[in-house]
N, CA, C and O of each residue as an XYZ file, in Angstrom:
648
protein
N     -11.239    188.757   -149.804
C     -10.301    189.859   -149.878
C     -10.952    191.102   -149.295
O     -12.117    191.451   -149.482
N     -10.107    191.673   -148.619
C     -10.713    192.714   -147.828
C     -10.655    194.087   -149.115
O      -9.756    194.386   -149.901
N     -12.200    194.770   -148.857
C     -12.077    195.568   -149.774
C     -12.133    197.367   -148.662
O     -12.629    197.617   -147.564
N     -11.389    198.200   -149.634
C     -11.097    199.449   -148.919
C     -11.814    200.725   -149.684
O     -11.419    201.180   -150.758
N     -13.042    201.259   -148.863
C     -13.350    202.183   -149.983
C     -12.380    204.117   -149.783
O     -12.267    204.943   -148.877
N     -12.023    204.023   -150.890
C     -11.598    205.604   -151.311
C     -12.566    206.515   -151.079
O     -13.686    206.413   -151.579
N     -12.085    207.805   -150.036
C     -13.055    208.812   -149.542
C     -12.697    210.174   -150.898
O     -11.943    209.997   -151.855
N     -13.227    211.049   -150.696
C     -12.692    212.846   -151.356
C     -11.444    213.144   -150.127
O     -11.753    213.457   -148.977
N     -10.085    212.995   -150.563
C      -9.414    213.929   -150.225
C      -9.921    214.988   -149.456
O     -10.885    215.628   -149.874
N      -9.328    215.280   -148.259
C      -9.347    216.638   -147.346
C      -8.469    216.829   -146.950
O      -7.653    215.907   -146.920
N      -8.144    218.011   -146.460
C      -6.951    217.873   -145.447
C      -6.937    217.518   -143.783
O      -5.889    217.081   -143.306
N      -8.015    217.696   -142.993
C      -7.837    216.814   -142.168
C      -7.605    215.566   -141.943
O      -6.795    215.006   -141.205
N      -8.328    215.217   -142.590
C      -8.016    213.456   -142.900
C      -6.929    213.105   -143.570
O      -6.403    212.080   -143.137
N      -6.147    213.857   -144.943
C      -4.891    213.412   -145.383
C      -3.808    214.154   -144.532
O      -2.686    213.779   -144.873
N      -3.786    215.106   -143.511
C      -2.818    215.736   -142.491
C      -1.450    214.607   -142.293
O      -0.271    214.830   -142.568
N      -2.019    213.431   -141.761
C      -0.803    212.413   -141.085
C      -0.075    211.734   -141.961
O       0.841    211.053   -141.500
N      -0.323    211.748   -143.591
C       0.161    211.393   -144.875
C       0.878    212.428   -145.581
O       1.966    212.236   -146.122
N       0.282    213.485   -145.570
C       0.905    214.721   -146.248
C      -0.025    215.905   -146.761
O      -1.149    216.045   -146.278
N       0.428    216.694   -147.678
C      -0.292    217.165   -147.873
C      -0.889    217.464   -149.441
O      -0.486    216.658   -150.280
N      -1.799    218.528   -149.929
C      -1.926    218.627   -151.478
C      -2.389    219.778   -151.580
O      -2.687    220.586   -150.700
N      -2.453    219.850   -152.785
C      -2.628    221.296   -153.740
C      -3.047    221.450   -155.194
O      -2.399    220.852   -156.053
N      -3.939    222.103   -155.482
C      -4.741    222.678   -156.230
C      -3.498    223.082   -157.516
O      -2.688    223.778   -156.904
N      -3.020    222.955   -158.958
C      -1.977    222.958   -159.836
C      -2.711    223.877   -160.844
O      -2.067    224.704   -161.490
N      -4.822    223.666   -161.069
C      -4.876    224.139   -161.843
C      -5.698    225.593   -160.975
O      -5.505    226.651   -161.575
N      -6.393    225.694   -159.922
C      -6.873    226.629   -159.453
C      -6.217    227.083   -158.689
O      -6.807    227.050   -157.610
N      -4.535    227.861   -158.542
C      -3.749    227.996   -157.802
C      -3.933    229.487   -156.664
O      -4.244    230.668   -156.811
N      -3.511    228.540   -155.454
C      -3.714    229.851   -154.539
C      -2.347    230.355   -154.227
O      -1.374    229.828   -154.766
N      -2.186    231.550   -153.212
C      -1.052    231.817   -152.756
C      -1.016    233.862   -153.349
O      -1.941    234.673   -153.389
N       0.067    233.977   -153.607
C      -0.102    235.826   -153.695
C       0.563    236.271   -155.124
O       1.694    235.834   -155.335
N       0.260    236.689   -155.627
C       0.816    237.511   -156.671
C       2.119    238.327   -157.011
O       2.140    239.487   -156.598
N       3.133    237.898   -157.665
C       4.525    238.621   -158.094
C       4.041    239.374   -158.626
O       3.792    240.345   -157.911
N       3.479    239.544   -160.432
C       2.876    240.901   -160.826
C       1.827    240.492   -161.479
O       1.938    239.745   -162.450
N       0.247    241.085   -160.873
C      -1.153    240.661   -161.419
C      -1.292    238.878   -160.762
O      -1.034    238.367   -159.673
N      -1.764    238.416   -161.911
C      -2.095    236.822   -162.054
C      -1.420    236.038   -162.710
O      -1.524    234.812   -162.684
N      -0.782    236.583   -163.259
C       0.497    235.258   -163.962
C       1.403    234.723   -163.236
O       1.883    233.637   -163.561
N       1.631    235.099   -162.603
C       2.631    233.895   -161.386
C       1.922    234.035   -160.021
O       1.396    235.065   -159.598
N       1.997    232.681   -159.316
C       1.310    232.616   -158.038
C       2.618    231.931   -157.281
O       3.074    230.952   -157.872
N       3.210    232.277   -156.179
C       4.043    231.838   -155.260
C       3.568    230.655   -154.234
O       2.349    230.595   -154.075
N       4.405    229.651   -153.474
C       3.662    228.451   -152.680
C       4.531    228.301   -152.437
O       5.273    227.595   -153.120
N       4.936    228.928   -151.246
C       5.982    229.228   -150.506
C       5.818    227.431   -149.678
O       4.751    226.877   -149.414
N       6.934    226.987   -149.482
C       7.194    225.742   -148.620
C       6.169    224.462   -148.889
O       5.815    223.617   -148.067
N       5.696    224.607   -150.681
C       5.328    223.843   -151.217
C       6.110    222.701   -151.652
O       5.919    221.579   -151.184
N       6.868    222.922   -152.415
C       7.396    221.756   -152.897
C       9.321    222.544   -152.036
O      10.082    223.377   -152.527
N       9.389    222.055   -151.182
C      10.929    222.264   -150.265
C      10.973    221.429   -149.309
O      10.035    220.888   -148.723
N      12.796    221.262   -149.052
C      13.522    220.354   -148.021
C      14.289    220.339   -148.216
O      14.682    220.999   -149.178
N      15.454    219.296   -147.194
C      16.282    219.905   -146.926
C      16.823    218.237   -147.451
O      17.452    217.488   -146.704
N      16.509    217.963   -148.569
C      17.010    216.454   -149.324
C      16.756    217.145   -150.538
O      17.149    216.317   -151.360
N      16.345    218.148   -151.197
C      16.182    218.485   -152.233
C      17.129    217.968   -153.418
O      16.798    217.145   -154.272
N      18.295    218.568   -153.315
C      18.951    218.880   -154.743
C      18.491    218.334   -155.947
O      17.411    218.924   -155.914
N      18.443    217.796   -156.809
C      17.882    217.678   -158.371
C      16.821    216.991   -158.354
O      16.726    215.891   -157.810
N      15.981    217.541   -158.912
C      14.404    216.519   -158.812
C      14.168    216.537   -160.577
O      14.201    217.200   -161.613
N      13.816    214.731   -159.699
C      13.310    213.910   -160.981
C      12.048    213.688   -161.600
O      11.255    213.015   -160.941
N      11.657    214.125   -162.787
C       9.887    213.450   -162.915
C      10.174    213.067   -163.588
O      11.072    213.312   -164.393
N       8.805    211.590   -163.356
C       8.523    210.332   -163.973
C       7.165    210.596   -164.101
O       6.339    210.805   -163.212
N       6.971    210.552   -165.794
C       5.616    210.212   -166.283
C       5.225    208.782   -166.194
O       6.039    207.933   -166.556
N       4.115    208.451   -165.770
C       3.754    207.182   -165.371
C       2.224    206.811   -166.307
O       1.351    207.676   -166.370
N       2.117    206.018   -166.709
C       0.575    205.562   -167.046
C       0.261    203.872   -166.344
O       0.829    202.805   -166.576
N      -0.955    204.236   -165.365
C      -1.275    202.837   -164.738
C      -2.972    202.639   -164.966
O      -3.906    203.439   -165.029
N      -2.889    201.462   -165.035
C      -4.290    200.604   -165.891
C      -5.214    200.162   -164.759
O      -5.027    199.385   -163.823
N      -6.670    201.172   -165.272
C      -7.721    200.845   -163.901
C      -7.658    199.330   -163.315
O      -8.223    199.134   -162.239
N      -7.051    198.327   -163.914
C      -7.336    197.013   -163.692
C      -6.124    196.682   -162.558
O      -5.680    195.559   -162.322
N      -5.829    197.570   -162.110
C      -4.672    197.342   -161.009
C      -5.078    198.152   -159.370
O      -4.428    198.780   -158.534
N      -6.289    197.780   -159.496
C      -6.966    197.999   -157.861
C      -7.094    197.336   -156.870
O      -7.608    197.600   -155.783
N      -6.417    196.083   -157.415
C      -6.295    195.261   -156.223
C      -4.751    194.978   -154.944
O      -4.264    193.852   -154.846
N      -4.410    195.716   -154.425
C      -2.778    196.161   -154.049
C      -2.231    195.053   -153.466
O      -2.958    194.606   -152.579
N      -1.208    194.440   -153.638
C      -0.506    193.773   -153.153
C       1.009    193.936   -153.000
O       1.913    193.102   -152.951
N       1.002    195.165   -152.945
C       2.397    195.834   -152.181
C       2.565    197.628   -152.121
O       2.045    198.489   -152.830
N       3.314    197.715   -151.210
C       3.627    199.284   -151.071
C       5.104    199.115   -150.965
O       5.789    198.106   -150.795
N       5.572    201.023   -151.187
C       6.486    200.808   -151.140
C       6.505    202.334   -149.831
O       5.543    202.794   -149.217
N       8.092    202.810   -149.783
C       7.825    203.843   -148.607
C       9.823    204.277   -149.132
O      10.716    203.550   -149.567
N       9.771    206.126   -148.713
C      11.298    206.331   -148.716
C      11.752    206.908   -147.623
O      11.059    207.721   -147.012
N      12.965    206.570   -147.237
C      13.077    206.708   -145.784
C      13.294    208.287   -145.456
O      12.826    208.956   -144.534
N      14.328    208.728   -146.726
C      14.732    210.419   -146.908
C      13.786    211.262   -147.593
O      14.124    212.444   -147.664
N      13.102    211.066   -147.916
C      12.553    212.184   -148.954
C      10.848    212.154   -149.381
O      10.528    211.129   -149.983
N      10.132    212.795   -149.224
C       8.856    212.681   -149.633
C       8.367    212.492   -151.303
O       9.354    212.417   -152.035
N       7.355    212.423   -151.867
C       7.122    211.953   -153.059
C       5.906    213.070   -153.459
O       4.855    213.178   -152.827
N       6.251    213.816   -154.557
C       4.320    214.473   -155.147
C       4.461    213.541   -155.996
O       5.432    212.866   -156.337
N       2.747    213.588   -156.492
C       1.925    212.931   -157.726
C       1.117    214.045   -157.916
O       0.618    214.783   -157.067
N       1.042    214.083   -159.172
C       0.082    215.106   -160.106
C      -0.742    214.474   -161.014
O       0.000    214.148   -161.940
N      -1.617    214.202   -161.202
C      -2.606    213.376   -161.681
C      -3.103    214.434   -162.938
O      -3.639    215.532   -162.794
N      -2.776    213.793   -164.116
C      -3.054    214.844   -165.431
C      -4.052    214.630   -166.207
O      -4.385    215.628   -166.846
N      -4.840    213.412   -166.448
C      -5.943    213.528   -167.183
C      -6.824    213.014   -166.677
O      -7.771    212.895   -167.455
N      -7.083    212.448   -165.262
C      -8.443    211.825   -164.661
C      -8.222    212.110   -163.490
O      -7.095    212.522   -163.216
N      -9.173    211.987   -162.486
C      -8.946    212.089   -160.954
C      -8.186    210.488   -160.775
O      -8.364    209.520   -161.514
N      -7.128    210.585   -159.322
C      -6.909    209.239   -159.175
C      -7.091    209.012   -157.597
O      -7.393    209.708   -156.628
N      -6.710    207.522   -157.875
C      -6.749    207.321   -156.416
C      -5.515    206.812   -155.593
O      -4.967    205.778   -155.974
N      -5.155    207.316   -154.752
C      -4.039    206.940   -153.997
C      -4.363    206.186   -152.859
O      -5.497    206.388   -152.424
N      -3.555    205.235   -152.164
C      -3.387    204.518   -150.977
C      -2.384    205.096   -149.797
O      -1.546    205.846   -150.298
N      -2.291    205.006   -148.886
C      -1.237    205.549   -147.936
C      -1.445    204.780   -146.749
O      -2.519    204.248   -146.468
N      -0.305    204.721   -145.986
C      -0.303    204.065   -145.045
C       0.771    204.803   -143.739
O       1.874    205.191   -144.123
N       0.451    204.955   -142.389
C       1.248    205.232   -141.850
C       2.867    204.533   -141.630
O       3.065    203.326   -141.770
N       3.810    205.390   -141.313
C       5.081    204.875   -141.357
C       5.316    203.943   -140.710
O       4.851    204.035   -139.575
N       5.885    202.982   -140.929
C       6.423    202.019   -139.695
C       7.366    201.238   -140.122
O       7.611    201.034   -141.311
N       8.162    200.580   -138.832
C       9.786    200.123   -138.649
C       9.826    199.170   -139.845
O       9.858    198.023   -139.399
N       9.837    199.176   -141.035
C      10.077    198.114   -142.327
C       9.124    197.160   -142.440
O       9.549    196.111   -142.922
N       8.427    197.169   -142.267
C       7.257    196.183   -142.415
C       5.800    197.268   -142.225
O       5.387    198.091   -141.408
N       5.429    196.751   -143.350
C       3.909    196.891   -144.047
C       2.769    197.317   -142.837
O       2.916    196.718   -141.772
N       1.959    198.030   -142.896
C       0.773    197.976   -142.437
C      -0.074    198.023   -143.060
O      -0.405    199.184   -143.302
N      -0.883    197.026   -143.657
C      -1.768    197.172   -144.878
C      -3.063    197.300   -143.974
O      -3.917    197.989   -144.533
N      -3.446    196.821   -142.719
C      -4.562    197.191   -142.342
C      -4.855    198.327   -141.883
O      -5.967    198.582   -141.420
N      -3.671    199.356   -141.968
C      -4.098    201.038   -142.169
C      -4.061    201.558   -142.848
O      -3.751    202.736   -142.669
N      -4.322    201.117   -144.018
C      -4.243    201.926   -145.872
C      -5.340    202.703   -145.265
O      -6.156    202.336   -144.419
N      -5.200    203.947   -145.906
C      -6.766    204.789   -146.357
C      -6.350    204.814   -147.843
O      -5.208    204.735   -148.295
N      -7.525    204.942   -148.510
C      -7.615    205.379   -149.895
C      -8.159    206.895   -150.301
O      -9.371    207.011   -150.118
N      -7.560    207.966   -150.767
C      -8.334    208.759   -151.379
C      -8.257    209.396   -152.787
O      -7.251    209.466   -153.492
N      -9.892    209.992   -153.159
C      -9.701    210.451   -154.183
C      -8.959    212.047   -154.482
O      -9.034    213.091   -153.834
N      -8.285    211.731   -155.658
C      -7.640    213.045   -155.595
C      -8.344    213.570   -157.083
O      -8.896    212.814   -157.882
N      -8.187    215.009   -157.241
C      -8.968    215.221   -158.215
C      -7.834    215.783   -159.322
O      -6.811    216.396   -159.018
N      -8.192    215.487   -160.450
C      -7.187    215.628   -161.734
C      -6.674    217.041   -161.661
O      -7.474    217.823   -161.147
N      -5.519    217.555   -162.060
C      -5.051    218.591   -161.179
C      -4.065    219.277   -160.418
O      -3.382    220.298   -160.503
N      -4.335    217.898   -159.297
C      -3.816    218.446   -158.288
C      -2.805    217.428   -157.456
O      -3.096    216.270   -157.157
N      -1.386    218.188   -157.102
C      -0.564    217.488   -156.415
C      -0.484    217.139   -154.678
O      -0.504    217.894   -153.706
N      -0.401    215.857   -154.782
C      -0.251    215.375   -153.481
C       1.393    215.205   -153.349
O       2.308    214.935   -154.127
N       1.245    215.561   -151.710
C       3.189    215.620   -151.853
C       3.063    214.635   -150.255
O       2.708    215.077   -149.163
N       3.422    213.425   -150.543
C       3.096    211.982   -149.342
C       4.585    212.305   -148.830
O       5.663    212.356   -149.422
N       4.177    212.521   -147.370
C       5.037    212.537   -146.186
C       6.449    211.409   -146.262
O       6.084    210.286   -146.611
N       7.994    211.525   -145.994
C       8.585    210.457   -145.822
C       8.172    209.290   -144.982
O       7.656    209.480   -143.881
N       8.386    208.046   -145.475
C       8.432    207.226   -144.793
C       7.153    206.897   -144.941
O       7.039    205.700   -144.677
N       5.985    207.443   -145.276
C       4.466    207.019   -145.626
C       4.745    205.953   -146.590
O       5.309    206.133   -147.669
N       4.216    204.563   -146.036
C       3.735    203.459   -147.053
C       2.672    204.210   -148.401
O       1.862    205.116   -148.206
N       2.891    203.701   -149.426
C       2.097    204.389   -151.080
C       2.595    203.369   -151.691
O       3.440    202.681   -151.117
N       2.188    203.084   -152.919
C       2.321    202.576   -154.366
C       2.022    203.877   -155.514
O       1.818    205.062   -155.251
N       2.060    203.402   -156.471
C       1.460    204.173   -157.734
C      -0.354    204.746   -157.522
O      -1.304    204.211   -156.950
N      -0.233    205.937   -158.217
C      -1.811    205.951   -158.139
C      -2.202    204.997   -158.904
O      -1.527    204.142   -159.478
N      -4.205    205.304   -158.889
C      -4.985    204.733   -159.730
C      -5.409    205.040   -160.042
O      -5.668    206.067   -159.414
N      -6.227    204.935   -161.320
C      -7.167    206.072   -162.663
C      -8.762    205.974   -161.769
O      -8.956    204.945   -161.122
N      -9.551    206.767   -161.770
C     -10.739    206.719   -160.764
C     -11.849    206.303   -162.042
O     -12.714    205.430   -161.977
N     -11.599    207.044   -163.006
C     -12.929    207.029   -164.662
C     -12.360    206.128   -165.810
O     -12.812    205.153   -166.412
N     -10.782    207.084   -165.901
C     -10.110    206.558   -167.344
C      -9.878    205.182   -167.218
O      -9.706    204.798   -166.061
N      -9.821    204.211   -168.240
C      -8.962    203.045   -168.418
C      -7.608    203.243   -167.805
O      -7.191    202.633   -166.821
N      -6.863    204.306   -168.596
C      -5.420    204.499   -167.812
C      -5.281    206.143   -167.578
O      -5.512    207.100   -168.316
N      -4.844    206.039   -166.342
C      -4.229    207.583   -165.610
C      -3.148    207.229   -165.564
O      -2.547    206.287   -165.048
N      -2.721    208.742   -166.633
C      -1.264    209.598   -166.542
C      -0.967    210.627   -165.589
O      -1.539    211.701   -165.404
N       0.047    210.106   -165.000
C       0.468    210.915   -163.906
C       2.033    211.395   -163.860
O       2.974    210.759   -164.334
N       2.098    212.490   -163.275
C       3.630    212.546   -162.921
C       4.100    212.632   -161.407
O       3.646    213.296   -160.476
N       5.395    211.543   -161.486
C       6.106    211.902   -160.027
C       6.866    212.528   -159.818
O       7.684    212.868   -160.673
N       6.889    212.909   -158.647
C       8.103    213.972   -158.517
C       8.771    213.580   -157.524
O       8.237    213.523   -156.416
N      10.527    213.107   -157.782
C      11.015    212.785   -156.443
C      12.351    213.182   -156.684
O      12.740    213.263   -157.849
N      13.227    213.483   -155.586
C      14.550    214.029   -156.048
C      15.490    212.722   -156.761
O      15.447    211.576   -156.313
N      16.181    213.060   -157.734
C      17.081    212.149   -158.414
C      17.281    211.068   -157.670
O      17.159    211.137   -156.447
N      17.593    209.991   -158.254
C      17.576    208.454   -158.170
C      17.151    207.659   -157.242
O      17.401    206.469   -157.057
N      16.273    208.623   -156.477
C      15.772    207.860   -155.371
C      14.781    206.674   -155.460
O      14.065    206.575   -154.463
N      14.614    205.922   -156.251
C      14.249    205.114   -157.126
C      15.869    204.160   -156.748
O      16.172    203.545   -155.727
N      16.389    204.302   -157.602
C      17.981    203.393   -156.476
C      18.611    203.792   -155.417
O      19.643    203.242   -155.031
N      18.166    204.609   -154.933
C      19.037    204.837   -153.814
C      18.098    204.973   -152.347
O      18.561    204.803   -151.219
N      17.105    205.217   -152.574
C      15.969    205.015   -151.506
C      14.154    204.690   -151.670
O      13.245    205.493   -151.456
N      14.051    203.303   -152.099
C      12.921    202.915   -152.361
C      13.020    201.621   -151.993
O      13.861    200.903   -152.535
N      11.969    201.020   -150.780
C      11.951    199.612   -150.086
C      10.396    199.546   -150.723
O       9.619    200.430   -150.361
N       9.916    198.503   -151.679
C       8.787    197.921   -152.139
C       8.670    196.914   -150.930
O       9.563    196.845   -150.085
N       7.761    196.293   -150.891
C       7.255    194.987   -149.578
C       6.187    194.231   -150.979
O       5.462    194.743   -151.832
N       6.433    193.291   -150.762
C       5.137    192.536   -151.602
C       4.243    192.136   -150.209
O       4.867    191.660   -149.260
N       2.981    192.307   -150.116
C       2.051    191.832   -149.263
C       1.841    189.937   -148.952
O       1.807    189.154   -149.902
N       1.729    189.496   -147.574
C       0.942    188.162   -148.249
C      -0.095    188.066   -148.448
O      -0.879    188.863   -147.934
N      -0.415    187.323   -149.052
C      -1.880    187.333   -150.104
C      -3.189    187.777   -149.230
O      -4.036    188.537   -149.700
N      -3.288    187.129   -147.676
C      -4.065    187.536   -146.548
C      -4.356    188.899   -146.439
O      -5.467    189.273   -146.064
N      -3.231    189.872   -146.809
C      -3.101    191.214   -146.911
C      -3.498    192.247   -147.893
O      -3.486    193.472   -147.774
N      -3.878    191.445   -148.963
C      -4.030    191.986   -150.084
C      -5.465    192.672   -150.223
O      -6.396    191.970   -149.829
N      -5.811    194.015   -150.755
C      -6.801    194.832   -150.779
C      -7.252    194.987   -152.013
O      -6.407    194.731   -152.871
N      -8.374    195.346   -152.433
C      -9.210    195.698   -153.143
C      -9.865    197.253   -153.216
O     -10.871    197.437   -152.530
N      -9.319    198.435   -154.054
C      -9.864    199.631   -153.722
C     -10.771    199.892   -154.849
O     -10.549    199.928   -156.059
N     -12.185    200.121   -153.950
C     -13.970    200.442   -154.000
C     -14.070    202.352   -154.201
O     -13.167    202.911   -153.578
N     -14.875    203.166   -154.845
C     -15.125    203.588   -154.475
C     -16.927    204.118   -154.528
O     -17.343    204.974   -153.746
């Protein structure tokens, strides 16, 4: 089984996936003093209307991937709340899988990643904890109304190292 090791998050390297942000050391400018920070064209689009979060808890023992999924309209954040995790991504392509371009990275507890449409992903993964709690953020029901899972064949299947 081919194994994939997880780098530190950057933004050059996560650029062609999407992008992320800092939740607990927040940048951006000041309404009045330090209690509110603005992030302008952070979380926006033009698929918006009602957004959904899903608290999720997934079990370090699920590092071995054998499927992604990808949405055709709308991008996806993850906020990773009590451990750093690790995410997979894959560039977009015509309905079928590219598992031999996963990158893996670490993201640090924190902080939201907001994965480009159409980017192949699954669920994160806990990097320390037994299980990482996370939340998603995606506009309403897109979960039924725009989510294509792929199960991998087994040839395809990865192992994430870090």
């Amino acid at each position: 089984m081919r194994e994939l090791k997880a780098t530190k998050i950057n933004a050059a390297d996560f650029a062609p996936f999407g992008t992320f942000f800092s939740m607990t050391e927040p940048e951006g400018y000041p309404l009045h003093g330090e209690i509110h920070k603005f992030y302008p064209d952070r979380i926006s689009g033009t698929c918006m209307g009602s957004i959904g979060f899903s608290p999720i808890a997934v079990h370090k023992d699920e590092r071995i991937v054998k499927a992604a999924e990808y949405h055709t309209t709308t991008w996806e954040g993850i906020v990773a709340l009590d451990d750093d995790m690790i995410i997979h991504v894959a560039p977009a392509s015509a309905g079928a899988p590219v598992p031999e371009l996963t990158r893996a990275f670490i993201v640090p507890k924190g902080t939201m990643v907001k994965i480009n449409t159409a980017i192949w992903h699954l669920c994160p993964l806990p990097l320390n904890n037994e299980v990482l709690h996370a939340m998603i953020i995606l506009p309403e029901c897109t979960y039924a109304n725009d989510c294509t899972v792929v199960d991998f064949e087994e040839k395809d299947w990865f192992k994430i190292t870090v």
